[in-house]
C-alpha positions in Angstrom: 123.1 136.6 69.4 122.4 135.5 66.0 121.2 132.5 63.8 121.8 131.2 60.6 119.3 130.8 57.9 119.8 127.6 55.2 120.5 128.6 51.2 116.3 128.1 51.5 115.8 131.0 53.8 115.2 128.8 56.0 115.9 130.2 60.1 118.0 127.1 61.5 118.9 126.2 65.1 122.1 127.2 65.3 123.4 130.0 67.2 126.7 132.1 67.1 127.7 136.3 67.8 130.7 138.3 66.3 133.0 140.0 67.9 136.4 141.5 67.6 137.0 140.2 64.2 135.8 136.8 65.5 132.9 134.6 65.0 131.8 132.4 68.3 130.0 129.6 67.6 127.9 128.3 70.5 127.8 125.1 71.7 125.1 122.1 71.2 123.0 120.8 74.4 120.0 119.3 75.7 117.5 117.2 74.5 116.6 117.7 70.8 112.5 118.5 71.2 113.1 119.8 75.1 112.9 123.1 75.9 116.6 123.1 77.3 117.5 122.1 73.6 119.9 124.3 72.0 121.8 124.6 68.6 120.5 121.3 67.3 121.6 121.9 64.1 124.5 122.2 65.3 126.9 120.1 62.1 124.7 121.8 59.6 125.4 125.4 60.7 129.3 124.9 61.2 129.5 123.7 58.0 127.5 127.2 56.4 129.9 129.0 58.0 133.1 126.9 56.9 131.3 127.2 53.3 130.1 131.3 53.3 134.0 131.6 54.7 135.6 129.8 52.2 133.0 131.1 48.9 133.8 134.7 50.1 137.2 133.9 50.0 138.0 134.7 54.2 140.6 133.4 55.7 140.5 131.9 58.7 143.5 132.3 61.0 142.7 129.8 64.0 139.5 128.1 65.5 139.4 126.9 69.2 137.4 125.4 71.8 135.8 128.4 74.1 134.3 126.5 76.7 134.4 127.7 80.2 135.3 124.6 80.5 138.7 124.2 79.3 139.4 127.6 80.3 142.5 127.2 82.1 144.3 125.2 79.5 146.5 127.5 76.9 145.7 128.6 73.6 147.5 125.8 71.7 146.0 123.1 73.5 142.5 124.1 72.8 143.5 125.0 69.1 141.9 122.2 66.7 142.4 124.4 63.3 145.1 126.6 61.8 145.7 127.9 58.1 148.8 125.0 58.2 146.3 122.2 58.1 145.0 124.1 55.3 142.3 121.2 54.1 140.9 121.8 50.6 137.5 121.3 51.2 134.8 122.6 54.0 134.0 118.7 54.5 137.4 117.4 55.6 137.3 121.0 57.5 134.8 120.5 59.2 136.0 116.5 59.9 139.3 117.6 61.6 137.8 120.9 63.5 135.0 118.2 65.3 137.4 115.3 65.6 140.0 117.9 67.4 137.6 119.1 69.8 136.7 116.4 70.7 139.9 115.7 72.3 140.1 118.8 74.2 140.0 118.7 77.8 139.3 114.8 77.6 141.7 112.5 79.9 144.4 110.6 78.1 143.3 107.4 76.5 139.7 108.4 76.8 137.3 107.3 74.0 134.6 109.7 72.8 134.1 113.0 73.1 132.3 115.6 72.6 132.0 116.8 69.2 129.7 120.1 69.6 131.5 122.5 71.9 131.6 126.2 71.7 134.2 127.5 68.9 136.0 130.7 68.5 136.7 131.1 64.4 139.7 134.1 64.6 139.6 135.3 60.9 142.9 136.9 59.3 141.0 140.0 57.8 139.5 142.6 59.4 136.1 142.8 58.1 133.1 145.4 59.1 130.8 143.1 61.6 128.1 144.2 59.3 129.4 142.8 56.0 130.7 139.5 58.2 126.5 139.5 59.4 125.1 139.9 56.1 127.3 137.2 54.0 127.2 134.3 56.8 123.2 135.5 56.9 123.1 135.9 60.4 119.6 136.9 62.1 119.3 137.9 64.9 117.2 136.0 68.1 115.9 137.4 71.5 118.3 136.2 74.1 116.5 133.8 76.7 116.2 135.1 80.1 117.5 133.3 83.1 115.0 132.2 86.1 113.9 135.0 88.4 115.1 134.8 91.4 111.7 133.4 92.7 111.6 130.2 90.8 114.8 129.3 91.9 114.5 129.7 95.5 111.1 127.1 94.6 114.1 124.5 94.9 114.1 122.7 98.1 116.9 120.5 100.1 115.0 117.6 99.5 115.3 118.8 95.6 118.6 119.2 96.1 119.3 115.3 98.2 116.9 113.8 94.6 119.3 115.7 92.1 122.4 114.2 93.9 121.5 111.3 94.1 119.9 111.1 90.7 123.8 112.1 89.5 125.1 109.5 91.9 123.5 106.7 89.2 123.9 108.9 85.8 127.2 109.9 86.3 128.6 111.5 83.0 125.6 112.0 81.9 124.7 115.6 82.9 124.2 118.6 80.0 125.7 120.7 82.6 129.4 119.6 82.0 132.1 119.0 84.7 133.0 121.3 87.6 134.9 124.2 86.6 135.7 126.7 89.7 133.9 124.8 92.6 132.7 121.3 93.5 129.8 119.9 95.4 131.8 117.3 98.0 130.1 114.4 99.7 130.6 112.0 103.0 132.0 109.6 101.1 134.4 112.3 98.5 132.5 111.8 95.9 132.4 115.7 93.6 130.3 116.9 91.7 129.3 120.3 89.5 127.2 122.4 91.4 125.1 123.9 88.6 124.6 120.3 87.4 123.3 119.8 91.1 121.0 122.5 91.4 120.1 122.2 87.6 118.7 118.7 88.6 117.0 119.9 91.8 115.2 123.2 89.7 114.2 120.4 87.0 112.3 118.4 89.7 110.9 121.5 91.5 109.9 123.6 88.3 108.6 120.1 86.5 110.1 121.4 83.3 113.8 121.0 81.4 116.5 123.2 82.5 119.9 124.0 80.8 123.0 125.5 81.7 122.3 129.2 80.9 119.1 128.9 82.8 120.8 130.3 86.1 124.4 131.0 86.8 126.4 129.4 89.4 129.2 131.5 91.1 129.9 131.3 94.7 127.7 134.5 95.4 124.8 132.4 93.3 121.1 131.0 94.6 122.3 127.7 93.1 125.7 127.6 95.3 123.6 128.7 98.3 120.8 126.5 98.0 123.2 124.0 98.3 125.2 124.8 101.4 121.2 125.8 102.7 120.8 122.1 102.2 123.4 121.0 104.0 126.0 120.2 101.6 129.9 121.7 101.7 130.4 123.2 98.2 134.3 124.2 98.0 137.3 125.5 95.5 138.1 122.9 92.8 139.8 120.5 94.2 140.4 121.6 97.2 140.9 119.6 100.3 137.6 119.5 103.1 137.3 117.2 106.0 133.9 115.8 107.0 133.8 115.6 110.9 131.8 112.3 111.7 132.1 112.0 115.9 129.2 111.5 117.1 128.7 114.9 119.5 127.6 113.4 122.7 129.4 111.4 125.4 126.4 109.0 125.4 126.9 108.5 121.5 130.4 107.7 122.0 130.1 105.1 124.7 127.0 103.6 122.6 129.3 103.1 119.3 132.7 102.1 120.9 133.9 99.2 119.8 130.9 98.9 117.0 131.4 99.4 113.1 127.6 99.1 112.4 126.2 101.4 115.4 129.1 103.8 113.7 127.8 103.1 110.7 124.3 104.1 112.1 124.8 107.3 113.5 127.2 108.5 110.1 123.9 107.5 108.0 121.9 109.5 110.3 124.4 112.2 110.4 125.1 112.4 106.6 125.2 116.2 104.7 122.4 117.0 103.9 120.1 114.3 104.5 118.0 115.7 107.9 117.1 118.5 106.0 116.1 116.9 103.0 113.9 114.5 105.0 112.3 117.1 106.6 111.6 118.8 103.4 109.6 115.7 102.2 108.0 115.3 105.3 106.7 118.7 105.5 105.6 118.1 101.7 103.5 114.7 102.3 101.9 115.8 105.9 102.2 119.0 106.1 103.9 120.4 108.8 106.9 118.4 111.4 105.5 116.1 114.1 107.2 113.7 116.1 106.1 110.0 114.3 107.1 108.2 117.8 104.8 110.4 120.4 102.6 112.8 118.0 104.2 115.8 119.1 103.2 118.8 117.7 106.8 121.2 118.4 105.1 124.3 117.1 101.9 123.6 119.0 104.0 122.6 122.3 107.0 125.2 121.9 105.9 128.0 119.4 107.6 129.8 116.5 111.0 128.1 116.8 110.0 124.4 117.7 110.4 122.8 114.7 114.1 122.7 115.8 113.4 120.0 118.3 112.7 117.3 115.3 115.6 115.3 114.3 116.0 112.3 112.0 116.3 108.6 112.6 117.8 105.9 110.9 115.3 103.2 111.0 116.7 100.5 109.4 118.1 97.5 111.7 121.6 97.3 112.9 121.8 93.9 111.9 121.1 95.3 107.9 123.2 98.7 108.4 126.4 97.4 106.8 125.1 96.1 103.8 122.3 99.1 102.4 124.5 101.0 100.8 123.2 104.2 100.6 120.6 105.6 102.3 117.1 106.4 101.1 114.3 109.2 102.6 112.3 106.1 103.0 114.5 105.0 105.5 114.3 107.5 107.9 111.6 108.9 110.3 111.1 111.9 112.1 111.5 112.3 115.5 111.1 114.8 118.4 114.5 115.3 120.6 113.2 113.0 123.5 111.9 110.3 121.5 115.1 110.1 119.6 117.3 109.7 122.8 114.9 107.2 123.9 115.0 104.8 121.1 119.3 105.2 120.9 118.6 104.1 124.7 117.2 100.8 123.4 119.4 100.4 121.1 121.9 100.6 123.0 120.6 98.1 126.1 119.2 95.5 122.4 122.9 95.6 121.8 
């Protein structure tokens, strides 16, 4: 990888590599002063290039988006330049390459876009990747490593439940970009991009900022099994997945019949992910798992494997369950198996 240096001599932050008679300009992301920033200078460098192109008198035979992305859309619709739009100077060049890519992969009639995507610049010459280095004065950088494998197992479920639901209110708003092969699916359908998921969760559990060449996300990934660790169903693109919600036991199913909020209660108790993130918290603020009802200690009382006897409770009232509408750590407790058929018990004879 390589970055540009200014008509000053200046090293700027702007990234891009050459390869088969192409130059790929990388894309523009986090937060300028973060250490996930990257390419901030992003305008200033695409214009060098445009300008070293043009003053060198190389022709440039097409420039599209690269993204992964917009991968699966074809070669012309991710085209934003060809030598028939010919503009005369790098300004308007540079004008109609940003304002095109910004369209790309956006949904009709959507306003905006994102004007600092990765670029592939396919020049009509064949030119030695030296000479192509030396006159767009290209140095180059150390590549940054992505986490070991150690700091991103550091990531937790209850990591995981914060980052979802930290993308539940900032929708849109993730450096990580949209789903491209797999999704993260909810209860309630909602999808969302794993890495931008477990970026989130390795954010909060490494206390620093994270982009999206930090880790990689394949099925085979930590991030994508972190996830389904935590209790989430991460699936193809689009593809369909059912969430069971019956409650398992015969006494469960007599003690809802007929009632949308006692339904209501055991689905919140029952939601992906959430048992295991509370436990995660729990285990953070005291410790170890006890029962909160009866003290019980399951390791103490049951050895190596008892810890499987603590389940989670939705504490909130019946009367309040249709109207929270999500819910929070805060409102669960943990208790052991016995204490947690007892109080259904007395919900069940309060109702």
């Amino acid at each position: 990888m390589y970055t540009l240096m200014d008509d000053e001599g200046r090293k700027i932050d702007a990234t891009f590599d050459v390869e088969h008679n192409s130059i790929i300009f990388h894309s523009r992301g986090g937060t300028k002063g973060s250490n996930s920033a990257r390419n901030t200078d992003y305008g200033e460098g695409l214009r060098l290039i445009f300008r070293r192109l043009h003053d060198s008198s190389i022709e440039i035979n097409r420039i599209y988006v690269d993204s992964k992305q917009v991968q699966n859309m074809s070669l012309d619709e991710r085209t934003v330049y060809t030598p028939i739009d010919s503009p005369s100077q790098v300004d308007e060049m540079f004008t109609k390459v940003t304002t095109g890519m910004a369209r790309v992969g956006q949904t009709p009639n959507a306003r905006g876009g994102n004007q600092t995507k990765k670029l592939r610049l396919e020049l009509s010459d064949n030119i030695p990747r030296e000479n192509l280095l030396g006159l767009l004065r290209g140095i180059k950088i150390a590549v940054q490593k992505r986490l070991s494998a150690a700091e991103q197992h550091q990531v937790t479920a209850r990591h995981i439940w914060q980052a979802i639901e930290h993308l539940r209110e900032n929708s849109g708003n993730s450096i990580f970009g949209p789903a491209t092969r797999y999704e993260v699916v909810l209860d309630d359908g909602v999808r969302l991009a794993p890495k931008a998921v477990f970026g989130e969760a390795l954010k909060l559990s490494l206390g620093r900022d994270i982009g999206p060449d930090d880790f990689s996300g394949g099925i085979d990934s930590i991030c994508v099994k972190e996830i389904r660790r935590a209790g989430f169903h991460v699936v193809a693109k689009d593809e369909a997945v059912t969430v069971s919600t019956v409650p398992p036991s015969a006494e469960d199913r007599s003690w809802v019949e007929g009632s949308t909020k006692r339904v209501s209660h055991l689905k919140r108790e029952r939601q992906s992910g959430l048992a295991k993130a509370k436990k995660d918290a729990f285990i953070a603020t005291h410790g170890k798992l006890f029962c909160e009802r009866c003290k019980l200690d399951p390791i103490a009382a049951f050895g190596e494997f008892g810890d499987a006897c603590i389940e989670v409770h939705h504490i909130i009232p019946l009367s309040e369950v249709e109207g929270q509408s999500r819910t929070q750590l805060q409102d669960l407790e943990c208790l052991c198996a016995n204490c947690h058929r007892i109080v259904h018990r007395e919900l069940r004879e309060q109702a």
